[in-house]
C-alpha positions as CSV (number, residue, x, y, z in Angstrom):
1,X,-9.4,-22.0,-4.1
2,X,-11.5,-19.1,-3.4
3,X,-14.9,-19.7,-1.1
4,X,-18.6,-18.5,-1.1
5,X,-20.7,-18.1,1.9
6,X,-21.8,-21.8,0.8
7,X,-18.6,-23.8,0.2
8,X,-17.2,-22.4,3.5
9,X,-20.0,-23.0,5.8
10,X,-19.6,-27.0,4.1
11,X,-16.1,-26.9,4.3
12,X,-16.2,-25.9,8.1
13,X,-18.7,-28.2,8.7
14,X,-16.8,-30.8,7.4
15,X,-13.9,-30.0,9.2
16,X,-15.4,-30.0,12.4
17,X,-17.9,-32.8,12.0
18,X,-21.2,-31.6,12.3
19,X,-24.3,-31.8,9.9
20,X,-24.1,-27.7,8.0
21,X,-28.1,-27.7,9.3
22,X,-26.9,-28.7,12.7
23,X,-29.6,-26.3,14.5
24,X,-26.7,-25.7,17.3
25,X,-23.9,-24.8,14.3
26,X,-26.4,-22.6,12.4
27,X,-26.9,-20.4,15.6
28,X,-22.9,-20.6,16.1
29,X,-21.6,-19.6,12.7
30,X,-22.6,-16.3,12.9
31,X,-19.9,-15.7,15.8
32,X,-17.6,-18.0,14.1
33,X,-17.6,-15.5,11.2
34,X,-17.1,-12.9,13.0
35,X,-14.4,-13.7,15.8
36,X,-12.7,-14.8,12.3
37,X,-13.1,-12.1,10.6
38,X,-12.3,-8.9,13.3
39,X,-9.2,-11.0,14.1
40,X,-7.9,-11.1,10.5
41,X,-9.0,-7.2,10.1
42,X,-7.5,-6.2,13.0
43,X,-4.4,-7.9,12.4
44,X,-4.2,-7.8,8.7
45,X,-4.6,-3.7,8.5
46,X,-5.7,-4.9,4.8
47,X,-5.8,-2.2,1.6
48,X,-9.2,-4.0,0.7
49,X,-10.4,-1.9,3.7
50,X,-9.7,1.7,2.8
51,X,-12.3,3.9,1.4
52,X,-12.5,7.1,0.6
53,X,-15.5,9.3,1.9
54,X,-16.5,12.9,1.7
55,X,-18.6,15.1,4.2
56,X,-19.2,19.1,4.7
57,X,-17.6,21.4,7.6
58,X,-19.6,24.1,9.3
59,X,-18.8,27.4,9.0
60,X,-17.7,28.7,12.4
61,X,-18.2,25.3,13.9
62,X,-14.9,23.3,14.3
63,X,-17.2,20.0,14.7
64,X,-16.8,17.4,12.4
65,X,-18.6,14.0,12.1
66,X,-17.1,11.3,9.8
67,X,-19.3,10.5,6.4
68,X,-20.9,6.9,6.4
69,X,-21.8,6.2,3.4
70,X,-19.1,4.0,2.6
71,X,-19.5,2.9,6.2
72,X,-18.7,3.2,9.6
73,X,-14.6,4.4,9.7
74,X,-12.9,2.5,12.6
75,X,-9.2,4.3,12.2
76,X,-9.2,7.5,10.3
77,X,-5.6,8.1,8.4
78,X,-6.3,11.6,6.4
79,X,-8.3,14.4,6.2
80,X,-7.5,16.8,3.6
81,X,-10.0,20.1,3.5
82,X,-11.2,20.9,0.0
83,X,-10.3,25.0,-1.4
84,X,-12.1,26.3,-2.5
85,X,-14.9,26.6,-0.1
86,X,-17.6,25.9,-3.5
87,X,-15.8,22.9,-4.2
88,X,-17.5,19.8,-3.7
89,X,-15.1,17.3,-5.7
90,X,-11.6,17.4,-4.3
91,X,-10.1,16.2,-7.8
92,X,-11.5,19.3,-8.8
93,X,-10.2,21.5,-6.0
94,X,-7.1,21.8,-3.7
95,X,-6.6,19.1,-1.5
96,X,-5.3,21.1,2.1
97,X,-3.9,17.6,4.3
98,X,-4.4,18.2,7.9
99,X,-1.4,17.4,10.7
100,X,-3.2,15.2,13.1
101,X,-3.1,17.0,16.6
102,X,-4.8,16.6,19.9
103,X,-8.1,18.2,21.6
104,X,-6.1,19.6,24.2
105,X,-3.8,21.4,21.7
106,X,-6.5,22.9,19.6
107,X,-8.8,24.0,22.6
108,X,-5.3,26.3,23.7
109,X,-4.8,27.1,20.3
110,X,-8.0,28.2,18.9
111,X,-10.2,28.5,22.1
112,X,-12.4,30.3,19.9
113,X,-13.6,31.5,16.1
114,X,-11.6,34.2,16.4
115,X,-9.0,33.8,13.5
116,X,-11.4,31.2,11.6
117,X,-9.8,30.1,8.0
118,X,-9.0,27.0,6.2
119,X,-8.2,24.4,9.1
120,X,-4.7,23.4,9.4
121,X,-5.1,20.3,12.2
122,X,-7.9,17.9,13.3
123,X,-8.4,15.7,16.2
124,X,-10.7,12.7,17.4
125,X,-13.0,13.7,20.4
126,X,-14.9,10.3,19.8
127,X,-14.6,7.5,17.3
128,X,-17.5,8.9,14.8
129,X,-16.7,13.2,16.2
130,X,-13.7,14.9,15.0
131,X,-12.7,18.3,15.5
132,X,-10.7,21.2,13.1
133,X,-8.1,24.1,14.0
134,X,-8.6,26.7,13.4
135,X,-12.3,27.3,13.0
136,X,-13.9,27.1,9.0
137,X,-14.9,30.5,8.1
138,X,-16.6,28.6,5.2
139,X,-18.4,24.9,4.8
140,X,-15.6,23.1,3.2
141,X,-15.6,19.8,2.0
142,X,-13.8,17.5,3.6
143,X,-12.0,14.2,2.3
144,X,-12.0,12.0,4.6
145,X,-9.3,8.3,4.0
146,X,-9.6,5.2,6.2
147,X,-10.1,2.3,7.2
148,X,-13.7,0.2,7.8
149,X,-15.1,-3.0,8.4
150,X,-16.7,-4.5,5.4
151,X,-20.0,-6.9,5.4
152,X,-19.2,-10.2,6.7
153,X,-19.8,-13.3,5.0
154,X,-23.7,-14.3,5.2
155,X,-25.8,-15.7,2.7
156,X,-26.7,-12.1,1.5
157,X,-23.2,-11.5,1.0
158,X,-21.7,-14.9,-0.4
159,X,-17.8,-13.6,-1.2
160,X,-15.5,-10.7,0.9
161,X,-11.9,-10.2,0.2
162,X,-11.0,-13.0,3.0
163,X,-12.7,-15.8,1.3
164,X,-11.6,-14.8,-2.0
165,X,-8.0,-13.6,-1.4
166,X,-7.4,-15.6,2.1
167,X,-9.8,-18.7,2.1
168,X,-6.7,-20.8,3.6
169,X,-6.4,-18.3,6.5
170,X,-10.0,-17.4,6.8
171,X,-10.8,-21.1,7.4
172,X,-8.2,-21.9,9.5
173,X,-9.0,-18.8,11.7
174,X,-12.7,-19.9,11.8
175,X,-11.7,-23.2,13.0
176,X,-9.9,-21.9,16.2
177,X,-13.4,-20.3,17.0
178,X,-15.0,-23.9,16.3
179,X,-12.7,-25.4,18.8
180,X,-14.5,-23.4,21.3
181,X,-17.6,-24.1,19.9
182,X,-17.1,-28.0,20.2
183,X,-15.4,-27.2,23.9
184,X,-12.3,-27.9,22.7
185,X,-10.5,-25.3,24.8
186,X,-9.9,-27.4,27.4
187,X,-8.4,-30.6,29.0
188,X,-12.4,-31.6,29.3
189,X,-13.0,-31.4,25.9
190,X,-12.8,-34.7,23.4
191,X,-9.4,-33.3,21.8
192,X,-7.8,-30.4,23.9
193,X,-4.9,-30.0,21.2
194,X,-7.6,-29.1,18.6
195,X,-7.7,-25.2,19.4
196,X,-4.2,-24.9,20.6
197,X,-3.2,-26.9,16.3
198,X,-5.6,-24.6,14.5
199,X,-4.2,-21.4,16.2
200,X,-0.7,-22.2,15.8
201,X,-1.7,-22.7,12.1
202,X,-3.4,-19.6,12.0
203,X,-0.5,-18.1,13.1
204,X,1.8,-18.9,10.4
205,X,-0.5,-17.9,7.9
206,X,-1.2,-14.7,9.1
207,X,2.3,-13.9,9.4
208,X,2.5,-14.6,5.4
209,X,-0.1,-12.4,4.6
210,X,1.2,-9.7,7.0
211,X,4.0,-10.0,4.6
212,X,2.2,-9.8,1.5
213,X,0.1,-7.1,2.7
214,X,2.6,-5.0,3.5
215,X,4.2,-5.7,0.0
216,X,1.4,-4.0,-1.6
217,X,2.0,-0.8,0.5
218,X,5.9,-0.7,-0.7
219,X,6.7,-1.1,3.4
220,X,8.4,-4.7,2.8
221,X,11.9,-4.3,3.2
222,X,13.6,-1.1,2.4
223,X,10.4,0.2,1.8
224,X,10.0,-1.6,-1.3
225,X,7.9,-4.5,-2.4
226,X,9.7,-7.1,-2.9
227,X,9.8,-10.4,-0.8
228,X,11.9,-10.1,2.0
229,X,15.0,-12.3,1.6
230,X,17.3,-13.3,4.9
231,X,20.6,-13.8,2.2
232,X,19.7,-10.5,0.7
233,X,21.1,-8.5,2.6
234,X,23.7,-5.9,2.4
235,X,26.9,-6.8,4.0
């Protein structure tokens, strides 16, 4: 079944033993959520966390610094430059992709805006600061696709993909967090085997839903996606 904010701060509670006003757990969740929730994001590279964004270029200024308003991007997969220049809507423009490339590259390739047109290649000079080759000779828009991290689960924000989609894995990842929380890391700690149990269970589900996810993209096996099947295969 799918959790809330509420049903999985009781159900972790439960699991773990502890009143859900416990003054000491209340101050831990937080942390529990998230060391949960970067894991699974990280590992997951889920479709749920690809948006789409859009922000302006600078004539003769190759700097470029990612949109937010869908939130902060944490890996940037496409930028695709919007022609013409009075375009605003790329479905109502050209979309121009952009090769990714490096700062070194475009520095000896375009030292300056000399030769400035519609930018062919882009590069990261720091996780929110980007920059074009060549130069814009105009403020194009720019599309902007990635990845971000969405709100975490708080009692502002009572469902996220995890704990409607994944609650089994959510939960199980949350409770290798609580093992440290109850000191259960070590041989000092009343059961030493609890963090070592959760995170080997953690570890089969996440290699499910690594399956799964990558289903959706049509990279399962032979880029389809279908279910992987060991006596499938061609002989």
């Amino acid at each position: 079944m799918s959790l809330t904010y509420n049903t999985f701060t009781t159900s972790l509670a439960n699991m773990i033993v502890v009143p859900v006003n416990d003054p000491n757990f209340v101050i831990a969740l937080p942390n529990i959520i998230d060391d949960a929730e970067q894991r699974l994001y990280r590992e997951l590279d889920l479709l749920s966390t690809r948006v789409t964004a859009t922000g302006a270029l600078t004539a003769s200024n190759r700097k470029f610094t990612l949109p937010t308003g869908s939130g902060a991007f944490v890996v940037v997969e496409q930028f695709n430059v919007i022609t013409p220049s009075t375009t605003t809507d790329p479905d109502l423009g050209t979309r121009n992709p952009l090769n990714p490339s490096s700062k070194e590259y475009l520095d000896a390739i375009w030292p300056s805006v000399t030769g400035a047109g519609v930018p062919s290649l882009f590069a990261p000079i720091s996780q929110q600061g980007w920059i074009v080759g060549c130069w814009p000779d105009a403020a194009y828009t720019v599309e902007v696709v990635g990845t971000i991290r969405p709100a975490p689960l708080s009692a502002s924000n009572q469902t996220t993909f995890l704990s409607t989609y994944l609650p089994d894995l959510y939960l199980a990842a949350a409770l290798v967090m609580s093992a440290g929380y109850q000191l259960n890391f070590s041989a000092a700690g009343d059961d030493p085997k609890a963090g070592v149990t959760w995170e080997t269970h953690c570890a089969k589900l996440l290699e499910s839903a690594k399956v799964e996810e990558l289903r959706k993209r049509f990279a399962s096996t032979a880029f389809t996606s279908k279910q992987p099947d060991p006596l499938a295969q061609q002989t």
